[in-house]
N, CA, C and O of each residue as an XYZ file, in Angstrom:
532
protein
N      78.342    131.310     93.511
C      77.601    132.428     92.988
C      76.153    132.323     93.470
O      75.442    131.335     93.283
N      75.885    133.138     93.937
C      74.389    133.257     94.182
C      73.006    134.290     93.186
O      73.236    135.363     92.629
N      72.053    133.787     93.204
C      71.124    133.947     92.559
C      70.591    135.132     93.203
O      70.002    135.022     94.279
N      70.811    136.717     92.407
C      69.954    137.169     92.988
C      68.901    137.295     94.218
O      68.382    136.188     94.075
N      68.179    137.899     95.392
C      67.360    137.969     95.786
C      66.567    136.656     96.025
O      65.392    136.621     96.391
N      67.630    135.208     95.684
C      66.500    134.270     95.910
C      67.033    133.456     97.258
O      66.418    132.489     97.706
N      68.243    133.968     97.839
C      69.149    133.381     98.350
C      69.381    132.026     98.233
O      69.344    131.242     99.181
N      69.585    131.779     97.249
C      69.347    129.972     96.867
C      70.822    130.235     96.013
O      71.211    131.225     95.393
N      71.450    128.924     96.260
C      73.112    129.532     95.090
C      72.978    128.928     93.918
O      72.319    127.910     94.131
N      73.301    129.025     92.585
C      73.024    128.825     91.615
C      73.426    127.399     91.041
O      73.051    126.914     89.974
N      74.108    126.947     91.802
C      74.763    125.033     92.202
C      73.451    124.687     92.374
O      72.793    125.448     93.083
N      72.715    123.410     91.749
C      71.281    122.630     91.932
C      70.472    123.062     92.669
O      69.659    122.299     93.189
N      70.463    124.777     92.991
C      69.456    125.222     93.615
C      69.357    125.234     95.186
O      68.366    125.369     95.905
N      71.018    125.006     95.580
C      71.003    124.903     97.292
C      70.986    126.149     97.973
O      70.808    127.136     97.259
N      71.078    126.262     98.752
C      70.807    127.719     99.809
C      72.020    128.077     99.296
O      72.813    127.283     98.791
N      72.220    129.503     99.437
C      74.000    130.153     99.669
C      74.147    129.764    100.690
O      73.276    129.339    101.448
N      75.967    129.897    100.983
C      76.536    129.941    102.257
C      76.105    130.971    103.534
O      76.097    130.715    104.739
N      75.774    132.139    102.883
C      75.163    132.933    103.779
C      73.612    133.053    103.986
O      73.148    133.968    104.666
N      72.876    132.170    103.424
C      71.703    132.534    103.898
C      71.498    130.561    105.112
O      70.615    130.421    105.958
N      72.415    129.596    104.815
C      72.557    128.492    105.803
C      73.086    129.142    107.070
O      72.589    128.869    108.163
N      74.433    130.295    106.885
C      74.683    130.717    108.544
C      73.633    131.735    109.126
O      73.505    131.975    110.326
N      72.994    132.226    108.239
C      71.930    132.995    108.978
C      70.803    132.330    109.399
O      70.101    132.977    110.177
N      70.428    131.234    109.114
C      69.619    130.120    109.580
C      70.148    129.585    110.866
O      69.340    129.565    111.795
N      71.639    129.043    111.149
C      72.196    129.024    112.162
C      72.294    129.716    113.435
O      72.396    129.286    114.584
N      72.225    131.191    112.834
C      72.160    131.521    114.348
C      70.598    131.805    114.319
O      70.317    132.447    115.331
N      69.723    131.619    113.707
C      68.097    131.822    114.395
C      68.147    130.604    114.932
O      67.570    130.775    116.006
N      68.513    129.308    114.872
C      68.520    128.637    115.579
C      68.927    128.390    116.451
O      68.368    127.549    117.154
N      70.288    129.090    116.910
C      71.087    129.004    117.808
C      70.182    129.928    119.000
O      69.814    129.388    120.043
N      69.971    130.952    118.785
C      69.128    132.010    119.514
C      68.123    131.324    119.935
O      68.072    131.104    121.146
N      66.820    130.687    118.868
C      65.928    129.997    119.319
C      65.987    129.063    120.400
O      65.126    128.876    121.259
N      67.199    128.443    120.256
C      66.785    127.036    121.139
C      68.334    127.457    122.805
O      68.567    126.742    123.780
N      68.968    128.753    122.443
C      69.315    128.648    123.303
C      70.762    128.028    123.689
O      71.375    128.039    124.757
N      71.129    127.391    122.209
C      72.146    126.515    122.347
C      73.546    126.739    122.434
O      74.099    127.516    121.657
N      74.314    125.972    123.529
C      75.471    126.150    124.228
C      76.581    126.982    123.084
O      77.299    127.967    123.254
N      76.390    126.239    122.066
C      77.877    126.174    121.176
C      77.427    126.295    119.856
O      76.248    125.971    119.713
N      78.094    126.714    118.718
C      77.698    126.146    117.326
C      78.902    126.781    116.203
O      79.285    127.951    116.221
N      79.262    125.996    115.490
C      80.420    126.193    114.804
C      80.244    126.000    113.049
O      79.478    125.164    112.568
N      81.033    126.859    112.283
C      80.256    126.462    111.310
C      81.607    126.284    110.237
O      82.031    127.421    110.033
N      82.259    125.484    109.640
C      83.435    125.715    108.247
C      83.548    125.380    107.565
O      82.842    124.383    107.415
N      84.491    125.726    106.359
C      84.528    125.276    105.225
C      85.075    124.245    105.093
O      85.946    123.815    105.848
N      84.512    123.534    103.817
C      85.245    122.197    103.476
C      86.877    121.983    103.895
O      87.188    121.015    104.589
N      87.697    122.763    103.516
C      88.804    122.581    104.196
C      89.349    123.020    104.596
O      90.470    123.448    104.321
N      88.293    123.105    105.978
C      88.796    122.864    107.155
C      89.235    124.392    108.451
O      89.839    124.447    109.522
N      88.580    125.322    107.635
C      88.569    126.610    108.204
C      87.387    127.207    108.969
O      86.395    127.411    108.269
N      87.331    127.391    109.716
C      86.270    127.498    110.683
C      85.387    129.241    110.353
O      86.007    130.297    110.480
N      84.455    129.202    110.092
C      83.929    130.406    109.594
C      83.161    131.088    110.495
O      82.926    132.296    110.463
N      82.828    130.403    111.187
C      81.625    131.321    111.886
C      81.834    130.723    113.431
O      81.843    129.495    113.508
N      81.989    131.422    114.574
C      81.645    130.489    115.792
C      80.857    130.934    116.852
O      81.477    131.797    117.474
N      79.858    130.734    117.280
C      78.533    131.500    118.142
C      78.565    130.640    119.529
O      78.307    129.436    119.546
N      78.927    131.428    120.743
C      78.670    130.542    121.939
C      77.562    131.311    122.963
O      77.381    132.528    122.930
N      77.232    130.883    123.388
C      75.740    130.553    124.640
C      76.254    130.466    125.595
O      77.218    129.704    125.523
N      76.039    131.041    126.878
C      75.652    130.989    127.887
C      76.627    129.754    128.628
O      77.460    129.960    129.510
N      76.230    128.230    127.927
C      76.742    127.049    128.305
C      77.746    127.083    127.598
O      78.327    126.062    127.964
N      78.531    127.664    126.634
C      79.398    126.956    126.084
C      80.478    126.504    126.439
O      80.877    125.670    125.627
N      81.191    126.667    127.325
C      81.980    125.621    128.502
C      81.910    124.659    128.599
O      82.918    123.960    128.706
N      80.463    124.080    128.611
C      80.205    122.576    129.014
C      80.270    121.964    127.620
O      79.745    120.863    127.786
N      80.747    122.095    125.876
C      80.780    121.737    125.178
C      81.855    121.688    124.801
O      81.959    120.890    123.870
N      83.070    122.329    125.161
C      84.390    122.775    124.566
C      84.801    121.593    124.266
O      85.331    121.568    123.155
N      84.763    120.205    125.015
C      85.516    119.158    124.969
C      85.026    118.303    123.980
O      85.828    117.479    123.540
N      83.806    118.312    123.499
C      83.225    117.831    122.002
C      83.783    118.465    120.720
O      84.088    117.825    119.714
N      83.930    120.421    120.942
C      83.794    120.959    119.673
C      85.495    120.640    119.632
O      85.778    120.134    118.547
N      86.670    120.798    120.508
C      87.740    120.270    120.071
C      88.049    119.422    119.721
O      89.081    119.415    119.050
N      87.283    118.118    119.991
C      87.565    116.356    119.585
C      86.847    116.820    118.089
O      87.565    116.177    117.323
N      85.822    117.580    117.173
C      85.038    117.263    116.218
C      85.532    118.341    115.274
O      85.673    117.978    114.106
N      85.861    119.785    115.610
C      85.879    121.188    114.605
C      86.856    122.092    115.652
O      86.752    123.313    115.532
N      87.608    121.680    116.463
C      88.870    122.399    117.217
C      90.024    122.443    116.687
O      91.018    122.708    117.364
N      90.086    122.168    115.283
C      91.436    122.939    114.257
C      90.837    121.935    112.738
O      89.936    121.112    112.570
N      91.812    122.502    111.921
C      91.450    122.433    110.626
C      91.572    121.062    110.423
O      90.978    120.623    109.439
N      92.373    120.059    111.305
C      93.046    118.827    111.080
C      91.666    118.055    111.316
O      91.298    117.194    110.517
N      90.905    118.403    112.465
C      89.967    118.068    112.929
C      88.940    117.635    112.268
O      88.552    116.477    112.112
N      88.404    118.873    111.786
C      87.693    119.059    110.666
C      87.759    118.481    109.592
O      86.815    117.781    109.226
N      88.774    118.617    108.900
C      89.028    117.637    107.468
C      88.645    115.848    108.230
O      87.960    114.933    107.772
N      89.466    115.959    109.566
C      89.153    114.474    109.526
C      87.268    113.868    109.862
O      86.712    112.786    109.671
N      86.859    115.000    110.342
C      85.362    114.907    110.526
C      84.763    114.588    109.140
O      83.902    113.725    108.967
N      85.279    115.338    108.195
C      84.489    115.673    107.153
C      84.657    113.839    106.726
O      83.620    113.196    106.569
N      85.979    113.170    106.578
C      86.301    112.274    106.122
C      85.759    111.031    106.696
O      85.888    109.998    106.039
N      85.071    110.995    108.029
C      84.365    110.136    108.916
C      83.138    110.563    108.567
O      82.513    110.095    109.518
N      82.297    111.130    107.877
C      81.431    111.363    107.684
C      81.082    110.760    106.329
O      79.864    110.583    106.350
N      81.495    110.432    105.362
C      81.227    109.732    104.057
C      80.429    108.596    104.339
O      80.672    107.732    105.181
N      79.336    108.669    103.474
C      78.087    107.481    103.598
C      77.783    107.432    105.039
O      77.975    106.360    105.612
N      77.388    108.325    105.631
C      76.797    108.522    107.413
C      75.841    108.757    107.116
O      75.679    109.515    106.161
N      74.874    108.267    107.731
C      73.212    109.425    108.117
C      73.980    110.151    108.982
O      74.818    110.040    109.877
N      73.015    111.358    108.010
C      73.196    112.993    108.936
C      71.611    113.232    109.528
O      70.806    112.307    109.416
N      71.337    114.106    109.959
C      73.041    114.146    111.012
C      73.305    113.546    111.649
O      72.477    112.720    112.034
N      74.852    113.550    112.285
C      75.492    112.643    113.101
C      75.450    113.408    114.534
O      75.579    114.601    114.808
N      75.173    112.023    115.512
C      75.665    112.858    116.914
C      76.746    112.198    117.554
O      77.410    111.239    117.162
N      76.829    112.935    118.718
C      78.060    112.810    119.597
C      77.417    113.269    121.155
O      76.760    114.264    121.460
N      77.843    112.242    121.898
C      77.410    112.909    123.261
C      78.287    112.774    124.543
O      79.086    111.847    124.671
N      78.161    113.435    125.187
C      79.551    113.664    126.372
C      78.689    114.237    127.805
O      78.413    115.430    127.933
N      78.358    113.298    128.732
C      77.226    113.711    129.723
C      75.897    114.065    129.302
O      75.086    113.480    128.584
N      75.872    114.941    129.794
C      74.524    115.856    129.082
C      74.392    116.611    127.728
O      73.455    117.093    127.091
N      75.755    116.502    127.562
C      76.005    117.663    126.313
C      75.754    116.392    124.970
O      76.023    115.192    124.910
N      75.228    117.192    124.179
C      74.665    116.702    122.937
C      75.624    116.864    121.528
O      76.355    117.389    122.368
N      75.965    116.898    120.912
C      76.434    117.806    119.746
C      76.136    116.737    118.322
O      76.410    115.551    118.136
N      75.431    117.806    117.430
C      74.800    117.349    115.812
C      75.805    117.497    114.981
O      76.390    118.410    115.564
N      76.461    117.267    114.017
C      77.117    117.930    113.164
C      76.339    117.542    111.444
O      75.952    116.464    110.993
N      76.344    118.514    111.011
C      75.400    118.732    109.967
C      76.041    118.811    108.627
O      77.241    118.811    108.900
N      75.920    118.878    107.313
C      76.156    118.910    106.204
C      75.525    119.505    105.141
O      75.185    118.941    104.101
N      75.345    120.908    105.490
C      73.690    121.738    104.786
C      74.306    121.945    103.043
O      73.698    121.879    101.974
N      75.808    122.221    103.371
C      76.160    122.386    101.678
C      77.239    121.760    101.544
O      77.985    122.019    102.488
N      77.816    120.843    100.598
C      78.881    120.038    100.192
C      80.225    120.673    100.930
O      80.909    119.965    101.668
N      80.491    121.815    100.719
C      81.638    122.479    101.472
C      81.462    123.015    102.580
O      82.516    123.400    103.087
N      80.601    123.191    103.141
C      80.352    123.810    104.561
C      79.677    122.599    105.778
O      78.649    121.934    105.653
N      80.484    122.607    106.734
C      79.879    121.659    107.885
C      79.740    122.447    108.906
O      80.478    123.421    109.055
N      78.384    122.010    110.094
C      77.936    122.692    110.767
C      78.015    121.989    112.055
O      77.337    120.966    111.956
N      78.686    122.116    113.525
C      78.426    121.461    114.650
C      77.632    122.270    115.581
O      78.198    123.236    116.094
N      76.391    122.022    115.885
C      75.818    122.457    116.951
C      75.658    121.806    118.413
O      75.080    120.720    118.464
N      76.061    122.307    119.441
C      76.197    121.372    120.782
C      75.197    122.429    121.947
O      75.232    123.635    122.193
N      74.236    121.141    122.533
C      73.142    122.121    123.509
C      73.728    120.869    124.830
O      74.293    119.775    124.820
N      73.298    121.629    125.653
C      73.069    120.930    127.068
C      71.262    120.717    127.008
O      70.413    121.552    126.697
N      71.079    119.199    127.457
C      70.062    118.570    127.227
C      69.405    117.254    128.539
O      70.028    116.246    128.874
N      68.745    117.458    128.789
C      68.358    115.916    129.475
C      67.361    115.059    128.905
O      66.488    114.372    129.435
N      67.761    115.299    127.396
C      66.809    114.374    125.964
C      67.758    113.174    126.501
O      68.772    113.206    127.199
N      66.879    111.861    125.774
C      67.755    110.887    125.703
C      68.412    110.706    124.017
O      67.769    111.427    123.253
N      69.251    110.111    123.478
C      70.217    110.632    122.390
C      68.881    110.013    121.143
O      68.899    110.507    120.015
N      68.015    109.146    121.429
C      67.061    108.827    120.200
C      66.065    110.381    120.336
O      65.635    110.664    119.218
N      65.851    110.878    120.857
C      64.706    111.942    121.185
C      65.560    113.358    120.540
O      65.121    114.135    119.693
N      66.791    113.404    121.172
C      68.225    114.708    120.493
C      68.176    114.501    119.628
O      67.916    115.491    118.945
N      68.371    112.978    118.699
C      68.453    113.030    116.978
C      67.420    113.043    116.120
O      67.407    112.985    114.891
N      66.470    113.134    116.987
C      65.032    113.544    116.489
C      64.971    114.919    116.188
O      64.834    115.467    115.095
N      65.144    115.602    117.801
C      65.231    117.338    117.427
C      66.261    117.950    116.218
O      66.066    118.939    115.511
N      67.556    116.915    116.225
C      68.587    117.643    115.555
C      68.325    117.241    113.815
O      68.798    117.830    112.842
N      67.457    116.103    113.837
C      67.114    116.124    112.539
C      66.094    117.223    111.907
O      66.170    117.814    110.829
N      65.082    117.302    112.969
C      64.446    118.391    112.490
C      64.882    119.957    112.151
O      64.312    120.897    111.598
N      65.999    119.787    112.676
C      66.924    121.107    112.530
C      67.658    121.093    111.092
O      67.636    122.019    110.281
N      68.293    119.891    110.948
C      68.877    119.928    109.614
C      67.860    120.238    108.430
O      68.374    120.835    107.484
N      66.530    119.941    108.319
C      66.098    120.335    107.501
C      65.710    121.780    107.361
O      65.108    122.323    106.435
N      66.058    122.152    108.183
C      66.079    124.115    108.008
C      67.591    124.751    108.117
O      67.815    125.926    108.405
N      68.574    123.767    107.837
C      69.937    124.056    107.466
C      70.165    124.061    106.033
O      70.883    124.712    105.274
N      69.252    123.047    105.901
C      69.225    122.188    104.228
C      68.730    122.851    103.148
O      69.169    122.902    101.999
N      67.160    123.675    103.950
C      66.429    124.395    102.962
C      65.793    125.246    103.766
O      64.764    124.926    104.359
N      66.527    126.793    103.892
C      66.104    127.638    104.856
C      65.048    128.421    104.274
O      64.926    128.430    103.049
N      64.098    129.225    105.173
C      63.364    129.734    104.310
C      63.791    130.821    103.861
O      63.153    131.425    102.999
């Protein structure tokens, strides 16, 4: 349930589900990025936005959020992790995020960051997944 006009959901005051995917794609737009996937706790894929590159990511987002099996098992490799978590495959980068208890977020850019400098950027990202404005 969401709160009125505050887009915040009425659960301890976290964002709604829809005002975290609308944060998603300003980010996705902003930075340009290849791929980005977004689903529910179990395991249904809600939203999926591709870029330009997204080819060069396919082989991450199927190993991480490429069916529901996937997913649940992501979600389950993820217990007691610092988030976000990455994953990298050449150049390709991919974050996967945790903005609301039931919703997980994978974003994948093509990058020539090195992976301490990517989990720098991608942290700074989660905190505008976490608490959008």
């Amino acid at each position: 349930m969401t709160a009125p006009g505050s887009g915040l959901s009425e659960d301890e005051g976290l964002p709604s589900r829809d005002t975290v995917l609308a944060s998603l794609l300003a980010i996705v737009l902003e930075r340009a990025s290849a791929l980005a996937v977004a689903a529910s706790g179990d395991g249904v894929v809600m939203l999926r936005l591709e870029g330009a590159d997204a080819a060069c990511a396919r082989d991450l987002e199927r190993a991480l959020v490429g069916n529901v099996d996937a997913v649940r098992h992501l979600l389950d490799s993820l217990e007691g992790q610092r988030l976000p978590r990455l994953w990298t495959q050449g150049d390709v980068h991919g974050a996967v995020f945790l903005p609301l208890p039931d919703l997980v977020v994978a974003l994948f850019e093509r990058t020539d960051a090195d992976v301490v400098g990517s989990w720098r950027a991608f942290d700074a990202l989660a905190a505008r997944l976490e608490a959008p404005e």
